[in-house]
PDB file with one MODEL, atoms N, CA, C and O in Angstrom:
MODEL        1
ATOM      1  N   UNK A   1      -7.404   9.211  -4.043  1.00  0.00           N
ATOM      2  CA  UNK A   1      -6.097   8.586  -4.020  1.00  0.00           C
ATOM      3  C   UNK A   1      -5.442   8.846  -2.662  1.00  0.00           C
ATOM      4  O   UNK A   1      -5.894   9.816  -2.054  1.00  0.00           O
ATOM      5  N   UNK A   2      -4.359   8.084  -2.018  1.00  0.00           N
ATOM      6  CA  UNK A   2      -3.712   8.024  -0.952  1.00  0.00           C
ATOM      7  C   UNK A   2      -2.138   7.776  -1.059  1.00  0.00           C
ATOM      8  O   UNK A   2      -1.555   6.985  -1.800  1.00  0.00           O
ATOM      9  N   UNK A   3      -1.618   8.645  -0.140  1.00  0.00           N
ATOM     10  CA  UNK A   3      -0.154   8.447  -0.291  1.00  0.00           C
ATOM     11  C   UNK A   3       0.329   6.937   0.969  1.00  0.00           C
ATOM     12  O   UNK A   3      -0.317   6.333   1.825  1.00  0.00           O
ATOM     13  N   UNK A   4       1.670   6.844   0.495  1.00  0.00           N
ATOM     14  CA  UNK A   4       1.489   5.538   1.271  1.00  0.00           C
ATOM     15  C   UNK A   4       1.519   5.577   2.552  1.00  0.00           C
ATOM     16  O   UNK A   4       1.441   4.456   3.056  1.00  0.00           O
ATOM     17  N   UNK A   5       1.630   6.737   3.541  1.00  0.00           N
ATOM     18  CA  UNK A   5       0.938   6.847   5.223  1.00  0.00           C
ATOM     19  C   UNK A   5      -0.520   6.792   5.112  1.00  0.00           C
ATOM     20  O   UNK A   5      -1.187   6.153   5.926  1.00  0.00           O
ATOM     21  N   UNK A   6      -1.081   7.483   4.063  1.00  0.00           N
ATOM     22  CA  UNK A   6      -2.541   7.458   4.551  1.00  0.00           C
ATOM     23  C   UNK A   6      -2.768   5.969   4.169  1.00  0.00           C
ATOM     24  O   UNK A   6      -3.494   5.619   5.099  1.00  0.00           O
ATOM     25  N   UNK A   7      -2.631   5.061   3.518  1.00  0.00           N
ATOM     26  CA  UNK A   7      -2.802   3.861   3.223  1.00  0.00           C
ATOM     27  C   UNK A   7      -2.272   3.186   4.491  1.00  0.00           C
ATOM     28  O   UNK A   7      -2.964   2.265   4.924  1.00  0.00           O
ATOM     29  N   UNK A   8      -1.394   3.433   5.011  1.00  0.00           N
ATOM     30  CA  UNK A   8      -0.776   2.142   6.033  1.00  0.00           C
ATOM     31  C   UNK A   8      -1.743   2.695   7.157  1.00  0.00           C
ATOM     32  O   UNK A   8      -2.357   1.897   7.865  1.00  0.00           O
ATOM     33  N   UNK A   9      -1.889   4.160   7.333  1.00  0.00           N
ATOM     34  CA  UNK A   9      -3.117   4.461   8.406  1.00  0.00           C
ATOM     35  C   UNK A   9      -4.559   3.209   8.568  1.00  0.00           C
ATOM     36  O   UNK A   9      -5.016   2.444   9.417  1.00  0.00           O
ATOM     37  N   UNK A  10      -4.854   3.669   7.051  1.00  0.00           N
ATOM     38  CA  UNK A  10      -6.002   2.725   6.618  1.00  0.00           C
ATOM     39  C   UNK A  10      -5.994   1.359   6.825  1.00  0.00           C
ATOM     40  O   UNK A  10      -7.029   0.789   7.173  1.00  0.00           O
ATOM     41  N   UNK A  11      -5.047   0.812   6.669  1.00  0.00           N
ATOM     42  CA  UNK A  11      -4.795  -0.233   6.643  1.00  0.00           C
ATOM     43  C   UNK A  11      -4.450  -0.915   8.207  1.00  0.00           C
ATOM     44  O   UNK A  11      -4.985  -1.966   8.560  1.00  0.00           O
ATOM     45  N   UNK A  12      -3.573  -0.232   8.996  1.00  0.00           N
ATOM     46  CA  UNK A  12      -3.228  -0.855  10.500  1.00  0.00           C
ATOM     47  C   UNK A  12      -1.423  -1.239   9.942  1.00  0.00           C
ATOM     48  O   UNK A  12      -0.409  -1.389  10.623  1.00  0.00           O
ATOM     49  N   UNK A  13      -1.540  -1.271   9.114  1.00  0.00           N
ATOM     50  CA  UNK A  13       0.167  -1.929   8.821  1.00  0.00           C
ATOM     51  C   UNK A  13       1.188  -0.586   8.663  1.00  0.00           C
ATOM     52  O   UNK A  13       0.772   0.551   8.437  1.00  0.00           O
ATOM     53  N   UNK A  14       2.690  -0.977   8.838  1.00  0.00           N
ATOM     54  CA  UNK A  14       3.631   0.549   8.688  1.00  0.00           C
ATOM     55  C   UNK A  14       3.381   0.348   6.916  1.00  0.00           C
ATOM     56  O   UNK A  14       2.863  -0.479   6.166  1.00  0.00           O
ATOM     57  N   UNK A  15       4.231   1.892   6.799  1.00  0.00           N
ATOM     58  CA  UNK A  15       4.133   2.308   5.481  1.00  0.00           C
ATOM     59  C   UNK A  15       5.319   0.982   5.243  1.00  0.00           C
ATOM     60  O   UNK A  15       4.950   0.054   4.524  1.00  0.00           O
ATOM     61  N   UNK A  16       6.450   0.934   5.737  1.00  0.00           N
ATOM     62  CA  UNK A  16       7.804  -0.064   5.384  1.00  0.00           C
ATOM     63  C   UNK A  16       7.558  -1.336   5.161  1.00  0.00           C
ATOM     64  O   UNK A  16       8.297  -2.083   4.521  1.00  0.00           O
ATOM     65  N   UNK A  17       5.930  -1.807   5.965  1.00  0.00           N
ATOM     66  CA  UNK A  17       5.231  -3.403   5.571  1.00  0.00           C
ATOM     67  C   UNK A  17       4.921  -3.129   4.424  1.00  0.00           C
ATOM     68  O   UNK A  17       5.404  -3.964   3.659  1.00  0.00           O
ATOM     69  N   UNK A  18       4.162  -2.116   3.748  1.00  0.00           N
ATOM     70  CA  UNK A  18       3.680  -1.999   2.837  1.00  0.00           C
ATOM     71  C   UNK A  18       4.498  -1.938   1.709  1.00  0.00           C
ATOM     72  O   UNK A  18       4.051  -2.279   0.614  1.00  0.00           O
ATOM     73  N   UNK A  19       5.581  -1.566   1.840  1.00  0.00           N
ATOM     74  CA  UNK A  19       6.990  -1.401   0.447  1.00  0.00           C
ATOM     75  C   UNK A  19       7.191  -2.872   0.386  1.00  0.00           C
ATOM     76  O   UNK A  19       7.252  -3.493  -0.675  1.00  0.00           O
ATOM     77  N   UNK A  20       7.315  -3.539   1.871  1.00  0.00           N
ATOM     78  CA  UNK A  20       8.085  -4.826   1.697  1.00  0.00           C
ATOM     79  C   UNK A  20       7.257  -6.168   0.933  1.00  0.00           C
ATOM     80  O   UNK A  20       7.658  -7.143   0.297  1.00  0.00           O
ATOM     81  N   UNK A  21       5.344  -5.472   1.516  1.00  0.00           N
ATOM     82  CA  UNK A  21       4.791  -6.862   0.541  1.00  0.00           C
ATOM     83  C   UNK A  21       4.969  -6.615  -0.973  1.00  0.00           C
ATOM     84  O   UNK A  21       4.954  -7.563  -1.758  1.00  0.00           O
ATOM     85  N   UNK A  22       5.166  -5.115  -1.452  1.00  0.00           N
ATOM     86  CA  UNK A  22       5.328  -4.580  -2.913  1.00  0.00           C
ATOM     87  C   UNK A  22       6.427  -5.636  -3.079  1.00  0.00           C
ATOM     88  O   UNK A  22       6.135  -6.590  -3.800  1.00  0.00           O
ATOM     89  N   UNK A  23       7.592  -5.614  -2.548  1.00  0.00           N
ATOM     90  CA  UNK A  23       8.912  -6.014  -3.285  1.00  0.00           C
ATOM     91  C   UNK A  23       8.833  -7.521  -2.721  1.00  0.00           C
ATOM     92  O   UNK A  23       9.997  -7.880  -2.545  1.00  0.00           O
ATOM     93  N   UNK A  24       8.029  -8.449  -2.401  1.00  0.00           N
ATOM     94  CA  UNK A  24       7.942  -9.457  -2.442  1.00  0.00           C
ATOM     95  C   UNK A  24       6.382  -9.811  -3.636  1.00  0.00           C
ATOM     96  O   UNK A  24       5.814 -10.902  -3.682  1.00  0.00           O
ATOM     97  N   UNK A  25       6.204  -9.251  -4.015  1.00  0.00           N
ATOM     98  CA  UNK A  25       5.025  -9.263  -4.649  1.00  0.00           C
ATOM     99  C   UNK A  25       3.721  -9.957  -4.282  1.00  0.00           C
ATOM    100  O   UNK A  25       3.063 -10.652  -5.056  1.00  0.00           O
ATOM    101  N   UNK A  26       3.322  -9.601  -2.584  1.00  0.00           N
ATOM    102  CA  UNK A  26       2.475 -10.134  -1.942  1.00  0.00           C
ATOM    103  C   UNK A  26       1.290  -8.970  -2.506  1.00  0.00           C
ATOM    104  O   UNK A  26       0.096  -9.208  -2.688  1.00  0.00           O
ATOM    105  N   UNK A  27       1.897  -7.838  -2.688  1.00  0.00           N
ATOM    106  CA  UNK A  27       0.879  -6.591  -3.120  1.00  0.00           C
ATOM    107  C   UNK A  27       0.695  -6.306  -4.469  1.00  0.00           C
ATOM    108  O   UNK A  27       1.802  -6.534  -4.957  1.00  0.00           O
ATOM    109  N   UNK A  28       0.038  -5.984  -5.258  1.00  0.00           N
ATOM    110  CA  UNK A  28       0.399  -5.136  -6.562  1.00  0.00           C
ATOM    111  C   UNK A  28       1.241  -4.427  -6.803  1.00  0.00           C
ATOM    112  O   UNK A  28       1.868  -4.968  -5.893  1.00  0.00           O
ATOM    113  N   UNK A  29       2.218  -3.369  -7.319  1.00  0.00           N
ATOM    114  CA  UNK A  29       2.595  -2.693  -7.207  1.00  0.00           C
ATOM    115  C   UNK A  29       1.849  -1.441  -7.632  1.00  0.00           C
ATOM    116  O   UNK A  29       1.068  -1.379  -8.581  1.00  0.00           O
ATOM    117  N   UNK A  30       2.240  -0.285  -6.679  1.00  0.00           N
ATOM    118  CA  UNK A  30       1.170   0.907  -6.674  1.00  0.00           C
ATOM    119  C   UNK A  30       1.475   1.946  -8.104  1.00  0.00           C
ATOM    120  O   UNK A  30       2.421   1.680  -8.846  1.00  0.00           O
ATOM    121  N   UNK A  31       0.662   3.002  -8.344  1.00  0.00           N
ATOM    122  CA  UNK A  31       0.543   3.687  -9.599  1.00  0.00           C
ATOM    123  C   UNK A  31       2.152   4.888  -8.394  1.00  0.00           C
ATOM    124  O   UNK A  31       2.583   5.004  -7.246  1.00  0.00           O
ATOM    125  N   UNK A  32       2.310   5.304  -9.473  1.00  0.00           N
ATOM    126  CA  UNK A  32       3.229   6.225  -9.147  1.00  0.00           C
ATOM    127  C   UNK A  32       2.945   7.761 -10.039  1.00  0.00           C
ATOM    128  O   UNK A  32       2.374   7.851 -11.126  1.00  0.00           O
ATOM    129  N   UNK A  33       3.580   8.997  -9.144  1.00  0.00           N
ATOM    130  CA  UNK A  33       3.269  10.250  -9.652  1.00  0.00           C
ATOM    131  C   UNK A  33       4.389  10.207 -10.228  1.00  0.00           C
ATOM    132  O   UNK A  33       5.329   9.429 -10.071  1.00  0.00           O
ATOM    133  N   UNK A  34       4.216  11.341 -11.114  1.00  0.00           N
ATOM    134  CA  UNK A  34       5.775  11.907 -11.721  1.00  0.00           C
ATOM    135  C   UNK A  34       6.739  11.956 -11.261  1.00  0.00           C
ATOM    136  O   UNK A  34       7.786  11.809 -11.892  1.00  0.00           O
ATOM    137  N   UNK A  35       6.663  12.198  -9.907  1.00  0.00           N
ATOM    138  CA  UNK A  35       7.662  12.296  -8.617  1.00  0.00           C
ATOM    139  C   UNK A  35       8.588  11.037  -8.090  1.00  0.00           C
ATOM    140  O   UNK A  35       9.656  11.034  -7.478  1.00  0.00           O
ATOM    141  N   UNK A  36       7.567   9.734  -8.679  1.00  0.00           N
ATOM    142  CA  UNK A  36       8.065   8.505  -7.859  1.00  0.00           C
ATOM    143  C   UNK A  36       7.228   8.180  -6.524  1.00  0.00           C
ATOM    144  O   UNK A  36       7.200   7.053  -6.029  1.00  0.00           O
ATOM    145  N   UNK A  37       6.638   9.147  -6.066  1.00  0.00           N
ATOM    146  CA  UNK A  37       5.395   8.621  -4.775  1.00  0.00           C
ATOM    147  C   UNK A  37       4.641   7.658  -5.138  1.00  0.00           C
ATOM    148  O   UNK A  37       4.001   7.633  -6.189  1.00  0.00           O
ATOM    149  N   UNK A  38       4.663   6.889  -4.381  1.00  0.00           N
ATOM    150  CA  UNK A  38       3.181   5.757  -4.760  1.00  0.00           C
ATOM    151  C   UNK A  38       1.834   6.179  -4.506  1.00  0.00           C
ATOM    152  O   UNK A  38       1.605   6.941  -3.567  1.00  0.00           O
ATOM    153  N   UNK A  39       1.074   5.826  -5.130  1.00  0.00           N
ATOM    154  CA  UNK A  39      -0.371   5.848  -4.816  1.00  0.00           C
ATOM    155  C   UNK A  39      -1.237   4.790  -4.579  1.00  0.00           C
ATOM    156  O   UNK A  39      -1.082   3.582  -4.756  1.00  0.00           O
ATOM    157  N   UNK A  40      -2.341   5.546  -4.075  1.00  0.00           N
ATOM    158  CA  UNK A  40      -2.813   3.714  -4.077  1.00  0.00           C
ATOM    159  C   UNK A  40      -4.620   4.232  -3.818  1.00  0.00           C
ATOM    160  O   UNK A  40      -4.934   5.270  -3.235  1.00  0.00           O
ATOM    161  N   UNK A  41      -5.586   3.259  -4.390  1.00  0.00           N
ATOM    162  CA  UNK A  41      -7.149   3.972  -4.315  1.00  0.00           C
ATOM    163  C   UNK A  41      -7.444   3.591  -2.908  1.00  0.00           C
ATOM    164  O   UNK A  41      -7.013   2.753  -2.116  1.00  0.00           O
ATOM    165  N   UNK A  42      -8.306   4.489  -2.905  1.00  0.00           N
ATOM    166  CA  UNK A  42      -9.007   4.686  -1.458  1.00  0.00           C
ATOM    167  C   UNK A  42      -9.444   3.338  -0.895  1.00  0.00           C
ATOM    168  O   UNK A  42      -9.227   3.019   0.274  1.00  0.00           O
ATOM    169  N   UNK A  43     -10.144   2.472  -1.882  1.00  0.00           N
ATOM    170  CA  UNK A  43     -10.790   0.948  -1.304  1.00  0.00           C
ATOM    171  C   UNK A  43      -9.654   0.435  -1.761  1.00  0.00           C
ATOM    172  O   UNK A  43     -10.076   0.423  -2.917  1.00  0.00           O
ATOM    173  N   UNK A  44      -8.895   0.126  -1.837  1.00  0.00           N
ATOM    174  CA  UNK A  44      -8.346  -1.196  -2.080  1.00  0.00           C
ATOM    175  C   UNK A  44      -7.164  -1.514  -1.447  1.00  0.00           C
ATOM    176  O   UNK A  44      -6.773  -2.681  -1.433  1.00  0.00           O
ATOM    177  N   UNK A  45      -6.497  -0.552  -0.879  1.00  0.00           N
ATOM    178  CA  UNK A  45      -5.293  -1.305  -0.077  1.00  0.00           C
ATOM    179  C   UNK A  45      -5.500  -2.162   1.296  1.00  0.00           C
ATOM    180  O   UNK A  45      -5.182  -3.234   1.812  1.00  0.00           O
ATOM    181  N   UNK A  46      -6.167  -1.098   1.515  1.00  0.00           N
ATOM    182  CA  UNK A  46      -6.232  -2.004   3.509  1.00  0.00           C
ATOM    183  C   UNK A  46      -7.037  -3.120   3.264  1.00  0.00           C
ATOM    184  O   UNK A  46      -6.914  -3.974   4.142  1.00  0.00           O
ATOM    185  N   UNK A  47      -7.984  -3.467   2.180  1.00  0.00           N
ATOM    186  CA  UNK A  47      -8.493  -4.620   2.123  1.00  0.00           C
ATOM    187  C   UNK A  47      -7.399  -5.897   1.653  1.00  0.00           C
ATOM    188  O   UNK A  47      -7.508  -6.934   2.307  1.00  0.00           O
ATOM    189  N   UNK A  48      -6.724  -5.876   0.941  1.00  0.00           N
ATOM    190  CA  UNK A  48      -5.592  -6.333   0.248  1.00  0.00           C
ATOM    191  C   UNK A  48      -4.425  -6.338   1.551  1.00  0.00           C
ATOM    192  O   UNK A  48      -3.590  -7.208   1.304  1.00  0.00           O
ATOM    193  N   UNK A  49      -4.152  -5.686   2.744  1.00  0.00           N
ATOM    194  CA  UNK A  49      -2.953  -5.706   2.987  1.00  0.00           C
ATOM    195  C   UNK A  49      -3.937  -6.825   4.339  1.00  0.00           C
ATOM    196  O   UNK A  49      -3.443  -7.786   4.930  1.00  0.00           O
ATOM    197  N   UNK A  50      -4.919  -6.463   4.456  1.00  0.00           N
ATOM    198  CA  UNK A  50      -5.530  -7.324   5.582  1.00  0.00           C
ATOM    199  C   UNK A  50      -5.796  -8.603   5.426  1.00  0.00           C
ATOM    200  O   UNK A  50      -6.096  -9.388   6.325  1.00  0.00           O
ATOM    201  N   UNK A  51      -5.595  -9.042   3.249  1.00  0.00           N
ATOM    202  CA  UNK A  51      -5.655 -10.777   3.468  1.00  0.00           C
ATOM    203  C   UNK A  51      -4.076 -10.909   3.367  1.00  0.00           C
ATOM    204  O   UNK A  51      -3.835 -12.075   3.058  1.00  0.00           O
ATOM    205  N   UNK A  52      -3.153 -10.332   3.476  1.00  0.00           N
ATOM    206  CA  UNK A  52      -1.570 -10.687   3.345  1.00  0.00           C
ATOM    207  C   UNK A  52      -1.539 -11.023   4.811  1.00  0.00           C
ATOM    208  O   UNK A  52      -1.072 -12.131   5.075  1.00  0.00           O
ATOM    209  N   UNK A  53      -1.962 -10.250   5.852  1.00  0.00           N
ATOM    210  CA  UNK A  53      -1.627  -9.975   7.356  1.00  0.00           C
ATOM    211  C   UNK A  53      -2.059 -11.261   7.766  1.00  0.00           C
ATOM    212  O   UNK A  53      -1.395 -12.038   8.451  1.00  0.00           O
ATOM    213  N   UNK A  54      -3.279 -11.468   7.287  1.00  0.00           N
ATOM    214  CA  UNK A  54      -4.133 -12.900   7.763  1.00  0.00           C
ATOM    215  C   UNK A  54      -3.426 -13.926   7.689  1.00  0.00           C
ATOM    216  O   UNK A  54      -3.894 -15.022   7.995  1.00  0.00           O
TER     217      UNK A  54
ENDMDL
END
C-alpha cells in the first residue's frame, strides 16, 4: 500500500492532482485508514493517473 506522496511519486503527478481527479471523479476514490489517509495499491495508481494525464 502507498500513501498519497508515494503514489504521486509513482505516478509523476502532485499529491493535490491526485485529490483533484478524486473530487472530480476522474479517479476512484482511494481506501482510507482509520485516520482518514488515503491509500492506494502499489499497481494501480500511476497507471490510472497516466490515462487521466493523457
Amino acid at each position: 500500500m502507498m500513501n498519497i506522496g508515494e503514489a504521486a511519486s509513482a505516478s509523476g503527478v502532485s499529491a493535490k492532482m491526485i485529490r483533484h481527479y478524486e473530487d472530480m471523479a476522474l479517479l476512484p476514490a482511494a481506501r482510507r485508514t482509520e485516520s482518514g489517509y488515503r491509500q492506494y495499491e502499489q499497481n494501480d495508481v500511476p497507471a490510472r493517473v497516466k490515462v487521466v494525464v493523457a
